[in-house]
C-alpha positions as CSV (number, residue, x, y, z in Angstrom):
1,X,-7.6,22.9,-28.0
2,X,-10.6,20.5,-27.0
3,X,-11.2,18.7,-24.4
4,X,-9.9,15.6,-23.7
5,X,-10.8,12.7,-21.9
6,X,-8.7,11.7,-18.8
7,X,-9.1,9.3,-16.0
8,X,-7.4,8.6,-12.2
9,X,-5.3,5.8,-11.1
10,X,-5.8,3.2,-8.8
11,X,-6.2,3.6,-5.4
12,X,-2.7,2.9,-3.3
13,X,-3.5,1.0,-0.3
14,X,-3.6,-1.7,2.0
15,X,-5.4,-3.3,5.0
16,X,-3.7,-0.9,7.4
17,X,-5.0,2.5,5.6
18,X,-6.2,4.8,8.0
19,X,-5.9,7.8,6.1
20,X,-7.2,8.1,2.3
21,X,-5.8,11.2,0.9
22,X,-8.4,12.0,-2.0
23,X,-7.1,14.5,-4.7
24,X,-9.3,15.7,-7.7
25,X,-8.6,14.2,-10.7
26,X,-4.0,14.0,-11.5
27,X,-2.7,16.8,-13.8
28,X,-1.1,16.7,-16.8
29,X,2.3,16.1,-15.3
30,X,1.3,12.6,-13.5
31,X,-0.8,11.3,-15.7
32,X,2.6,11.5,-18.6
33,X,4.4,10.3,-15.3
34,X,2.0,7.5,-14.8
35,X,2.2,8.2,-11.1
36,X,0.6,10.2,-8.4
37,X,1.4,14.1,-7.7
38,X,4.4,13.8,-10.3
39,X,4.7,17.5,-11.3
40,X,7.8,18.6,-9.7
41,X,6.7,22.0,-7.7
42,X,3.6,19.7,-6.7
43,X,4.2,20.1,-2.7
44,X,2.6,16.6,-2.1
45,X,5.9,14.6,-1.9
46,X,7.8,17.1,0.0
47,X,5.4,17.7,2.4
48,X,4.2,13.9,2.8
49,X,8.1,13.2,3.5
50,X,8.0,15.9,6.7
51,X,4.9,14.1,7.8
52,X,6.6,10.9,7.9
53,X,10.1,11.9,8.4
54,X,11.4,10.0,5.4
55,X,12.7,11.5,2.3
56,X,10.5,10.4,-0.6
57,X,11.3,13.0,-2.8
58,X,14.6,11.1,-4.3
59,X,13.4,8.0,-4.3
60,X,11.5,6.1,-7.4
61,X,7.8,5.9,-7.0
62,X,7.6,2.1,-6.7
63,X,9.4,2.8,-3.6
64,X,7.5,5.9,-2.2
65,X,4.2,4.0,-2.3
66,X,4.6,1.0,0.2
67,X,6.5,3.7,2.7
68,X,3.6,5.6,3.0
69,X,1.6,3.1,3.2
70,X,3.8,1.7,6.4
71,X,2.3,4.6,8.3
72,X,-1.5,3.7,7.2
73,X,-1.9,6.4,4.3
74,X,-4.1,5.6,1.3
75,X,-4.3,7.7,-1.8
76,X,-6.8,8.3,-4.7
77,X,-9.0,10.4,-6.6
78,X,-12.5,11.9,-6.1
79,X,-13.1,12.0,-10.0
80,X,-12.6,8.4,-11.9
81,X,-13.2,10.2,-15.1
82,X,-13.3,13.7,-17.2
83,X,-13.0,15.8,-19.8
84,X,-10.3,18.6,-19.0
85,X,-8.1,20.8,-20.9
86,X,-4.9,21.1,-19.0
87,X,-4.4,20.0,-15.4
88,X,-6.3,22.7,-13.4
89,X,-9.6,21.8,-11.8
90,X,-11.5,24.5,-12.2
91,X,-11.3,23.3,-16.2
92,X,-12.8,19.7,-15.2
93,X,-16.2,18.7,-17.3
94,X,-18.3,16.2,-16.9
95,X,-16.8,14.1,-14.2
96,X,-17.6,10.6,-13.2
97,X,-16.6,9.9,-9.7
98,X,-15.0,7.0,-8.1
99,X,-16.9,4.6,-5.9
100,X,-15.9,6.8,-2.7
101,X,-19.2,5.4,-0.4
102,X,-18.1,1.5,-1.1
103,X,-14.5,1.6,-1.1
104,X,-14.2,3.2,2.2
105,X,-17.2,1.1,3.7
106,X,-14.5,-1.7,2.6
107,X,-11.6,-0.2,4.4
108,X,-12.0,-1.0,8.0
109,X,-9.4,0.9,9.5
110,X,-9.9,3.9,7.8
111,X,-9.9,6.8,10.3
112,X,-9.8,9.8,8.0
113,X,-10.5,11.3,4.6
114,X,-8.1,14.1,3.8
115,X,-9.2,16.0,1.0
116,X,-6.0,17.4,-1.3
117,X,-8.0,20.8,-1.9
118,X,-11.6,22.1,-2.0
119,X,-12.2,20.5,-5.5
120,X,-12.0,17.6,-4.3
121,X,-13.7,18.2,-1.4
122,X,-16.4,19.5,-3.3
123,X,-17.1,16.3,-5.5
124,X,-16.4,14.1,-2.8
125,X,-17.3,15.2,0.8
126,X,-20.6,14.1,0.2
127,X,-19.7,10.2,-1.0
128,X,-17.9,9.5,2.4
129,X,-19.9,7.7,5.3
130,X,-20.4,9.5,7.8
131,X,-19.0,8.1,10.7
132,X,-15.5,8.4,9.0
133,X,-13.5,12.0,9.7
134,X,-13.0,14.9,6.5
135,X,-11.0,17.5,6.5
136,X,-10.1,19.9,3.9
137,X,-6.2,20.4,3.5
138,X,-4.8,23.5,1.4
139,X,-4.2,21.9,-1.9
140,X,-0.8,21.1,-2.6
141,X,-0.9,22.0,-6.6
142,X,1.3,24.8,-7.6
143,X,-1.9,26.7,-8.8
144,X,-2.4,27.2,-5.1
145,X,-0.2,29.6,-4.1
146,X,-0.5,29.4,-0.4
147,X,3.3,29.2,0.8
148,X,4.5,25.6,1.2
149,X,5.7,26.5,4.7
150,X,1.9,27.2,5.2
151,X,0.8,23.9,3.8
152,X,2.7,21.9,5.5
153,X,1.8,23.0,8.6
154,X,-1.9,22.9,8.1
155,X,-1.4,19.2,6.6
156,X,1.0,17.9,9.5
157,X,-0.9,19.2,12.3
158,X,-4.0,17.7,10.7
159,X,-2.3,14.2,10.0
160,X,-0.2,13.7,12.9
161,X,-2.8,12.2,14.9
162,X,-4.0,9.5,12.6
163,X,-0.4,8.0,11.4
164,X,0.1,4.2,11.8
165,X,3.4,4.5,14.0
């Protein structure tokens, strides 16, 4: 198999973002979904819903979007484009990344970037002003195999404090 050539989404948010959860570059399973952490043991929508005490995982995307986005969360990518076999990030190649330094220079509520794993930490930590908070959350990708009891912990008690309530 080569390589192929695959690319983010858009960022999801509003003037009220004050978290921008930042994930690599979406999988496989998304990016046929045509929607953010689509694959189905991806813990991102389960755990999201804890955070916000709202069930998204049942509900259509177009409807999960504006609900987190009532309680100030943002989400994008680090990488706007790559070459990657498959959906794991170790396999990403040559990535262009998205105009982190700008976009949240443009966002000014934002509070907090929340990096969805150390990939992503690792091509973007360094694109984010500084006088904006980042943490580091336990990826929620199946590849991670941290138990989603442990994730969810580590992301709500990391979250909590910055939710639009």
């Amino acid at each position: 198999m080569s390589e192929l050539q695959k690319s983010s989404f858009n960022a999801i948010f509003d003037a009220n973002s004050r978290i921008l959860i930042l994930g690599s570059l979406p999988g496989d399973a998304s990016l046929n979904a045509g929607h953010y952490y689509a694959h189905p043991r991806n813990a991102f929508w389960p755990i999201i819903s804890q955070l916000i005490a709202v069930d998204l995982t049942q509900r259509p995307f177009a409807e999960r979007y504006p609900l987190i986005q009532q309680y100030g969360i943002a989400l994008w990518d680090v990488v706007q484009q790559a070459n990657r076999v498959g959906s794991l990030d170790t396999a990403i190649q040559t990535p262009q990344l998205n105009p982190l330094d700008a976009w949240c220079r443009a966002q000014p509520q934002l509070q907090l970037v929340a990096f969805n794993g150390q990939a992503a930490a690792k091509y973007g930590s360094k694109l984010i002003p500084g006088y904006i908070e980042q943490l580091v959350l336990p990826s929620s990708s199946p590849a991670h195999t941290l138990n989603v009891s442990h994730k969810t912990e580590a992301w709500l008690a990391a979250l909590r404090p910055y939710l639009k309530t």
